[in-house]
N, CA, C and O atoms as a printed pandas DataFrame, in Angstrom:
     atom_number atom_name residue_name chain_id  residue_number  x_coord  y_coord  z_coord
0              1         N          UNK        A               1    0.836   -1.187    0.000
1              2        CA          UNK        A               1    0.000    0.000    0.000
2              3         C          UNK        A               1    0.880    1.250    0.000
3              4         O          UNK        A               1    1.767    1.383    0.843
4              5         N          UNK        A               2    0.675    2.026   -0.798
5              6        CA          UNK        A               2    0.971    3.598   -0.879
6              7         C          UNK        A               2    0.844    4.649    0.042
7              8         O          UNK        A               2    0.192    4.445    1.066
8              9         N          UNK        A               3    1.395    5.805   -0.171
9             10        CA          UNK        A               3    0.723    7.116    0.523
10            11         C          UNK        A               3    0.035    7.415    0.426
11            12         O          UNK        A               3   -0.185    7.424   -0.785
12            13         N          UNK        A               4   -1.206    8.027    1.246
13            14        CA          UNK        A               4   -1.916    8.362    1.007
14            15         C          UNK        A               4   -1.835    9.574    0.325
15            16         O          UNK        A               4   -0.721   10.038    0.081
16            17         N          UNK        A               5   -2.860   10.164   -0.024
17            18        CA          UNK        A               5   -2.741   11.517   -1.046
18            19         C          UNK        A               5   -3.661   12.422   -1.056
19            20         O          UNK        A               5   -4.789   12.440   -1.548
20            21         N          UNK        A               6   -2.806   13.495   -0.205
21            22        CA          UNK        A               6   -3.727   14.998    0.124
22            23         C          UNK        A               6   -3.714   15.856   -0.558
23            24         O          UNK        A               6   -2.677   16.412   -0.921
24            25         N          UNK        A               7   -5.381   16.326   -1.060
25            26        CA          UNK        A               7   -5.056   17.841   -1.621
26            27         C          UNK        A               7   -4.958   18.578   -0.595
27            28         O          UNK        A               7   -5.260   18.383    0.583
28            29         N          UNK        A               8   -4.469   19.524   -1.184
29            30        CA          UNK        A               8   -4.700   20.502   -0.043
30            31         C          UNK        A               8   -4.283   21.932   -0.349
31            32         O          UNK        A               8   -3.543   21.925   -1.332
32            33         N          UNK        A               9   -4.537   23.486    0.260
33            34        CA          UNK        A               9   -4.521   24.381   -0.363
34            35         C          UNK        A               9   -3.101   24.983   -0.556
35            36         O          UNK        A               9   -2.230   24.986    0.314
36            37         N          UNK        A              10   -3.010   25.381   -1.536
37            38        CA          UNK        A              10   -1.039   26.154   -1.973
38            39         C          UNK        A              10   -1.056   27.429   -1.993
39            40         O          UNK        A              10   -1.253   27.846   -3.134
40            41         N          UNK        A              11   -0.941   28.195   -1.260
41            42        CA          UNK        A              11   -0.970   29.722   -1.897
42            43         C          UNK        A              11   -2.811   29.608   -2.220
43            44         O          UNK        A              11   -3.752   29.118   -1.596
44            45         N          UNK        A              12   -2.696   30.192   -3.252
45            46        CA          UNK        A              12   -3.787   30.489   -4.301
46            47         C          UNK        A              12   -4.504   29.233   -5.519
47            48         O          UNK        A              12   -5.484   29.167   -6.261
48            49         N          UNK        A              13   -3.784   28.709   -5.295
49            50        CA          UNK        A              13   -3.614   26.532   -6.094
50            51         C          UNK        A              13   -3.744   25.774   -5.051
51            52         O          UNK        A              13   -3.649   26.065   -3.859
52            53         N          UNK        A              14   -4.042   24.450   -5.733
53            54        CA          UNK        A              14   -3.928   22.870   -5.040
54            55         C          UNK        A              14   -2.939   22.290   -4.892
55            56         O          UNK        A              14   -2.133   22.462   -5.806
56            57         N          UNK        A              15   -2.550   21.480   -3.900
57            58        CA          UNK        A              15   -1.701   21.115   -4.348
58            59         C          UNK        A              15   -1.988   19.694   -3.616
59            60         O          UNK        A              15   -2.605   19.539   -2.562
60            61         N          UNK        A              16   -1.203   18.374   -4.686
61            62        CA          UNK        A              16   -1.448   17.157   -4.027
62            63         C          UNK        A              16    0.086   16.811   -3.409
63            64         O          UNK        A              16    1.170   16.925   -3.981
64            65         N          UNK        A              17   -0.201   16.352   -2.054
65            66        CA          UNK        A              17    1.231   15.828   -1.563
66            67         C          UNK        A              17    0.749   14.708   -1.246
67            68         O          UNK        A              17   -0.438   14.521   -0.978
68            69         N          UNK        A              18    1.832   13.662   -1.248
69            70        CA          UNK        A              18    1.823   12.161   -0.335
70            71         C          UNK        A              18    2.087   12.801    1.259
71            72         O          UNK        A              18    2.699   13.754    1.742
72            73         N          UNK        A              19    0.970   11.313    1.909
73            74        CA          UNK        A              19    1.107   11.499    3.598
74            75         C          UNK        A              19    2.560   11.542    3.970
75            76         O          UNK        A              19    3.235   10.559    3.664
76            77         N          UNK        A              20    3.183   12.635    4.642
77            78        CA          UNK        A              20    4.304   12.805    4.990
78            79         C          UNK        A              20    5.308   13.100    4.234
79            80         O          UNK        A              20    6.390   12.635    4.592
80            81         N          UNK        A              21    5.269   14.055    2.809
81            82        CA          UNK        A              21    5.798   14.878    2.284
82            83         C          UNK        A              21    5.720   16.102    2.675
83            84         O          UNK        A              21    4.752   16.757    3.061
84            85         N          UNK        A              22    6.953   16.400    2.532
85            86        CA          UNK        A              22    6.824   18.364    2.541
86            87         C          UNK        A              22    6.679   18.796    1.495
87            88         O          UNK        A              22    5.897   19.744    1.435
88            89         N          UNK        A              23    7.424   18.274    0.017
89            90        CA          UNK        A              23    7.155   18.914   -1.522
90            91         C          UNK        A              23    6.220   18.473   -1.860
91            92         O          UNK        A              23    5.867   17.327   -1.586
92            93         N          UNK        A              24    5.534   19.346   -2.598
93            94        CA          UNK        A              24    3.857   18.175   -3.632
94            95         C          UNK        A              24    4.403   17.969   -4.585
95            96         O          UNK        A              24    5.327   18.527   -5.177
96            97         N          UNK        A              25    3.674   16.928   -4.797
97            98        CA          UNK        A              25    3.746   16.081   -5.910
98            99         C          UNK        A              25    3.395   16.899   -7.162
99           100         O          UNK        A              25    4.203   17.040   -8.080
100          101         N          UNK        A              26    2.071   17.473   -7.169
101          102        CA          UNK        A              26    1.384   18.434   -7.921
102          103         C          UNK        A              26    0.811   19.475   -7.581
103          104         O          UNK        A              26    0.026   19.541   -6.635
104          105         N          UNK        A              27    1.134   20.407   -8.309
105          106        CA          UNK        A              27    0.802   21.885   -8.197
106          107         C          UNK        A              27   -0.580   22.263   -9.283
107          108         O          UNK        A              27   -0.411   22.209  -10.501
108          109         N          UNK        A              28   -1.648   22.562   -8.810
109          110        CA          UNK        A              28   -3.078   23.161   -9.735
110          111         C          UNK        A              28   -3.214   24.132   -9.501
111          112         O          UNK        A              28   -2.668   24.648   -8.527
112          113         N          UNK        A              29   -3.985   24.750  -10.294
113          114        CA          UNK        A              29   -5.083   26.082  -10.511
114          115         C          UNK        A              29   -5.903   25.522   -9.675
115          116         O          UNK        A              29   -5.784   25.955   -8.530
116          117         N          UNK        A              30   -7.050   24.354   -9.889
117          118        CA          UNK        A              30   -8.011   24.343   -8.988
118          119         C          UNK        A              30   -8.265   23.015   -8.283
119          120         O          UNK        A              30   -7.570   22.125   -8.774
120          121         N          UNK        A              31   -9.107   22.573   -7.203
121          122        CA          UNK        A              31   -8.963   21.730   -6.530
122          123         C          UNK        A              31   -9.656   20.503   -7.519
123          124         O          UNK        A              31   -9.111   19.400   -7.549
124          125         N          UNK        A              32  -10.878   20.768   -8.314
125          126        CA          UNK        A              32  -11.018   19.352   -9.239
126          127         C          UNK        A              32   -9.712   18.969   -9.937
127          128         O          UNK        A              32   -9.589   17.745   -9.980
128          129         N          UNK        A              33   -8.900   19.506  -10.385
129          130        CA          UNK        A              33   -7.821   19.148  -10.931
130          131         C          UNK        A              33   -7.023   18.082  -10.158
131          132         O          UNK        A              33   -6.741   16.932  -10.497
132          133         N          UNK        A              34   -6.697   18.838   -8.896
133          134        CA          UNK        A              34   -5.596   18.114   -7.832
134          135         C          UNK        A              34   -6.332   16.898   -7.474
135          136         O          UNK        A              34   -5.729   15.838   -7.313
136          137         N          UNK        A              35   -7.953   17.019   -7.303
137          138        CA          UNK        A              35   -8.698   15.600   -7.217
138          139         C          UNK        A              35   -7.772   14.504   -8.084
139          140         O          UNK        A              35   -7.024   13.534   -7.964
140          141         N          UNK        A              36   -8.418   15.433   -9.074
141          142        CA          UNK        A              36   -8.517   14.097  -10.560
142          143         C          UNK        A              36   -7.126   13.483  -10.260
143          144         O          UNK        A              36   -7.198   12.261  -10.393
144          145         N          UNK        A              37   -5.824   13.912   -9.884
145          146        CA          UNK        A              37   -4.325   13.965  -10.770
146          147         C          UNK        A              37   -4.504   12.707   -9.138
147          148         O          UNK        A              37   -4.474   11.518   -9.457
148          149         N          UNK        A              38   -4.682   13.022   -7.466
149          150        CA          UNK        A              38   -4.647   12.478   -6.591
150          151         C          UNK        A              38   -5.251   11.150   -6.562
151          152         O          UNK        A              38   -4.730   10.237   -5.922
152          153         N          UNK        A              39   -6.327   11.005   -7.225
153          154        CA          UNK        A              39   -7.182    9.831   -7.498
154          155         C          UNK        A              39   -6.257    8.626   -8.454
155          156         O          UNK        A              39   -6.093    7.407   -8.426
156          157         N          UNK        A              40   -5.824    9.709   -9.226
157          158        CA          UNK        A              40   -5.274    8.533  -10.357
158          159         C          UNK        A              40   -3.721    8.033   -9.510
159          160         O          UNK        A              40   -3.365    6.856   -9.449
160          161         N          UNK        A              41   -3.094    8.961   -9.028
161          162        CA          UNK        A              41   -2.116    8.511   -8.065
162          163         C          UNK        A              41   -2.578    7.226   -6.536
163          164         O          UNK        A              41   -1.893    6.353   -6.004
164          165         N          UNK        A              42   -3.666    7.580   -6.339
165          166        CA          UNK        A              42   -3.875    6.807   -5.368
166          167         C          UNK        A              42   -4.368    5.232   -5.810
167          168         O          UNK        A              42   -4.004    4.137   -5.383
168          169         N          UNK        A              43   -5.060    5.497   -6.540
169          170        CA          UNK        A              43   -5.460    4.483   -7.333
170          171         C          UNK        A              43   -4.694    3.025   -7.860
171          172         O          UNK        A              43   -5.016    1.838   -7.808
172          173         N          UNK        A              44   -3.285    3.916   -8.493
173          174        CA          UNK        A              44   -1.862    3.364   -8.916
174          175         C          UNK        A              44   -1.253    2.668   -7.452
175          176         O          UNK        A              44   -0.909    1.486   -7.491
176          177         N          UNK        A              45   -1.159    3.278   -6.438
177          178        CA          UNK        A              45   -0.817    2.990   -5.529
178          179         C          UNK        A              45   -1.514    2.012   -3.964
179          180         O          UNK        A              45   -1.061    1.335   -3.041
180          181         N          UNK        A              46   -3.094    2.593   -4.552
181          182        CA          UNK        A              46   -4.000    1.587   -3.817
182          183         C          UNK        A              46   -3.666    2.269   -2.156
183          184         O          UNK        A              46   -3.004    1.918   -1.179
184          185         N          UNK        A              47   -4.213    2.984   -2.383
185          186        CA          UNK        A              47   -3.864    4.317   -1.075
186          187         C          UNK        A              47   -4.974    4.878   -1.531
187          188         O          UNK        A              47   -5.603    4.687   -2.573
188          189         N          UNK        A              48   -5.194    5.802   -0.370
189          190        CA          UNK        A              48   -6.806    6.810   -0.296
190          191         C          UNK        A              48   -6.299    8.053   -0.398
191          192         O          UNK        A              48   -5.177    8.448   -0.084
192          193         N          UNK        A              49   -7.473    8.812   -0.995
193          194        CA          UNK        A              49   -7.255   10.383   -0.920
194          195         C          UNK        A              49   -7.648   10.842    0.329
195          196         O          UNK        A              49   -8.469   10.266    1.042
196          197         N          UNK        A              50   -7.033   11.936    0.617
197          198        CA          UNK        A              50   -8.103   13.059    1.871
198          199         C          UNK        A              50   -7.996   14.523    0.748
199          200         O          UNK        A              50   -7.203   14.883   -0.121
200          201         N          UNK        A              51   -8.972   14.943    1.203
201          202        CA          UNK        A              51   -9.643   15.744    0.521
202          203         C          UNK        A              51   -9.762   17.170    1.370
203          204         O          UNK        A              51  -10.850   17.423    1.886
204          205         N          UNK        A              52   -8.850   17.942    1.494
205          206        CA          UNK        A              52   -8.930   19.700    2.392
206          207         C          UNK        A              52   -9.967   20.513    2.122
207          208         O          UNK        A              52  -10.599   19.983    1.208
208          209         N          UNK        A              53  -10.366   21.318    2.379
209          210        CA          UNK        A              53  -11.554   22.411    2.233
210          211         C          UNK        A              53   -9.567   23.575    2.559
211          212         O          UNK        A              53   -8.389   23.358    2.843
212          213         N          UNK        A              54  -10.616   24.857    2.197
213          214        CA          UNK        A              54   -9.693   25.667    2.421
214          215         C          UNK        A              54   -9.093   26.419    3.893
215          216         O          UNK        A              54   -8.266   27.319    4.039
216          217         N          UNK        A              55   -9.767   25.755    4.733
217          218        CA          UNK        A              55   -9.475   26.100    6.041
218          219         C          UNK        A              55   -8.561   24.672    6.523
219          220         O          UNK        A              55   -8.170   24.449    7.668
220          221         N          UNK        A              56   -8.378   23.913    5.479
221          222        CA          UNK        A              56   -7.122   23.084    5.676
222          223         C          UNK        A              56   -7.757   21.773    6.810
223          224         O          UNK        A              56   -6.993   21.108    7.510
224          225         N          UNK        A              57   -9.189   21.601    6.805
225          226        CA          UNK        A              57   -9.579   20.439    7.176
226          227         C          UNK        A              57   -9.996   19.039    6.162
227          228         O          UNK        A              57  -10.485   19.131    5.036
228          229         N          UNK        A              58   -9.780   18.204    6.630
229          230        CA          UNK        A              58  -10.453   17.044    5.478
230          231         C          UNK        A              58  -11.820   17.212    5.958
231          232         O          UNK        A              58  -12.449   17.231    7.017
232          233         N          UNK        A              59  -12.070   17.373    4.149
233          234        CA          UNK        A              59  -13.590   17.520    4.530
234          235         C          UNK        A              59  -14.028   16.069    3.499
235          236         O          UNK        A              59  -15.223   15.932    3.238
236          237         N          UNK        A              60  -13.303   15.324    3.104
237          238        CA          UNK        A              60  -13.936   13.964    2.510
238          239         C          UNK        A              60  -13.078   13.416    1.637
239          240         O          UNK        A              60  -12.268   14.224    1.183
240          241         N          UNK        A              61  -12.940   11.787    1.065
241          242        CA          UNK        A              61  -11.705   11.386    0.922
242          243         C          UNK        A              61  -12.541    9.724    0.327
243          244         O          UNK        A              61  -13.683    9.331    0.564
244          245         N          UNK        A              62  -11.705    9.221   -0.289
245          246        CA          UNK        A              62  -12.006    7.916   -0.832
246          247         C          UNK        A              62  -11.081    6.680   -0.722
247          248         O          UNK        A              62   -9.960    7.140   -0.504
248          249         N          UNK        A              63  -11.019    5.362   -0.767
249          250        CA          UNK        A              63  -10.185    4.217   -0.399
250          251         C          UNK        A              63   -9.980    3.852   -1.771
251          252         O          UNK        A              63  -11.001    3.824   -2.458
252          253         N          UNK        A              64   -9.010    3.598   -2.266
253          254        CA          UNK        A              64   -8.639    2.600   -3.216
254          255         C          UNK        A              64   -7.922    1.667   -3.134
255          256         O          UNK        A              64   -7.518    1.114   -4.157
256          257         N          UNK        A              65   -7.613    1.289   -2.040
257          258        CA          UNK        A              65   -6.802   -0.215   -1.067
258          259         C          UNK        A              65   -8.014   -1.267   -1.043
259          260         O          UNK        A              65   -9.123   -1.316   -1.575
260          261         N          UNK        A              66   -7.223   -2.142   -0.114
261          262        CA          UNK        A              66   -7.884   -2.778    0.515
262          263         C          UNK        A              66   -8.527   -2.644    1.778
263          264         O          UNK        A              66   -7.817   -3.072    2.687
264          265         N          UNK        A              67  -10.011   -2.039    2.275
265          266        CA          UNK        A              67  -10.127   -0.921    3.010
266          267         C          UNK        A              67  -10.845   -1.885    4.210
267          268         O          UNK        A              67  -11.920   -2.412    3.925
268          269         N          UNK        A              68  -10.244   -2.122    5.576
269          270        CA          UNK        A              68  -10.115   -2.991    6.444
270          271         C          UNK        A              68  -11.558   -2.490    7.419
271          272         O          UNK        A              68  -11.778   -2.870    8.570
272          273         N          UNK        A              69  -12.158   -1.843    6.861
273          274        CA          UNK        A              69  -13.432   -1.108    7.365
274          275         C          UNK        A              69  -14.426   -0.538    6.157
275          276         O          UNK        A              69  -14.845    0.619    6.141
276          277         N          UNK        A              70  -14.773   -1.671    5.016
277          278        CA          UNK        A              70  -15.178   -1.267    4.661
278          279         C          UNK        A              70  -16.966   -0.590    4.847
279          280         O          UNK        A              70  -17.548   -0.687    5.927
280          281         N          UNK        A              71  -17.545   -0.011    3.757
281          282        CA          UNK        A              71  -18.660    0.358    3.757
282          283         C          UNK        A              71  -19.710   -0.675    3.852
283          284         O          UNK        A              71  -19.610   -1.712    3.196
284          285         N          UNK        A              72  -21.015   -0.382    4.870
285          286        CA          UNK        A              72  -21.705   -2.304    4.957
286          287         C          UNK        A              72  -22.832   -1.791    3.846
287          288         O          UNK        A              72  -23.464   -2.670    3.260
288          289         N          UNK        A              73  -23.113   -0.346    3.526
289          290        CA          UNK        A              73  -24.382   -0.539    2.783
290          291         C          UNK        A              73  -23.898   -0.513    1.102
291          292         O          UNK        A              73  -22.956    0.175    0.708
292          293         N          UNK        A              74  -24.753   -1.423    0.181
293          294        CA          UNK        A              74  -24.756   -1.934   -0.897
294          295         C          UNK        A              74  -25.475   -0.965   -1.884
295          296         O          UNK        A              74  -26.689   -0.837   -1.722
296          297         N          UNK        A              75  -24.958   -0.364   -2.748
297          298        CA          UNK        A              75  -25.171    0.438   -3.965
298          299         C          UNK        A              75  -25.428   -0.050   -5.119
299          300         O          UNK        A              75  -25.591    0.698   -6.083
């Protein structure tokens, strides 16, 4: 399993870092971007996103592992 992978806010941009980086990985204009680029990284890696609001909280985030808690209700 991978790092996980935070957007989170840069200045005035997104930016995606792995859990426990100081440099990002990727630098955006806007946060769907840093989604999209974090998803496909996490994905590759089978690691989850967290997802910042601009006051620098996770405000929501997705599993692409093997997620040891998963969800019980069926879609």
């Amino acid at each position: 399993m991978g790092k996980n992978q935070h957007v989170v806010p840069h200045g005035k941009d997104w930016a995606v870092k792995g859990a426990g980086n100081s440099k990002a990985t990727k630098v955006t204009k806007t946060q769907g971007e840093a989604i999209k680029k974090a998803t496909e990284i996490a994905k590759n890696q089978k690691s989850d996103t967290k997802i910042h609001g601009k006051d620098g909280k996770i405000r929501a985030g997705n599993s692409y592992g093997s997620d040891p808690c998963p969800p019980k209700d069926k879609k």
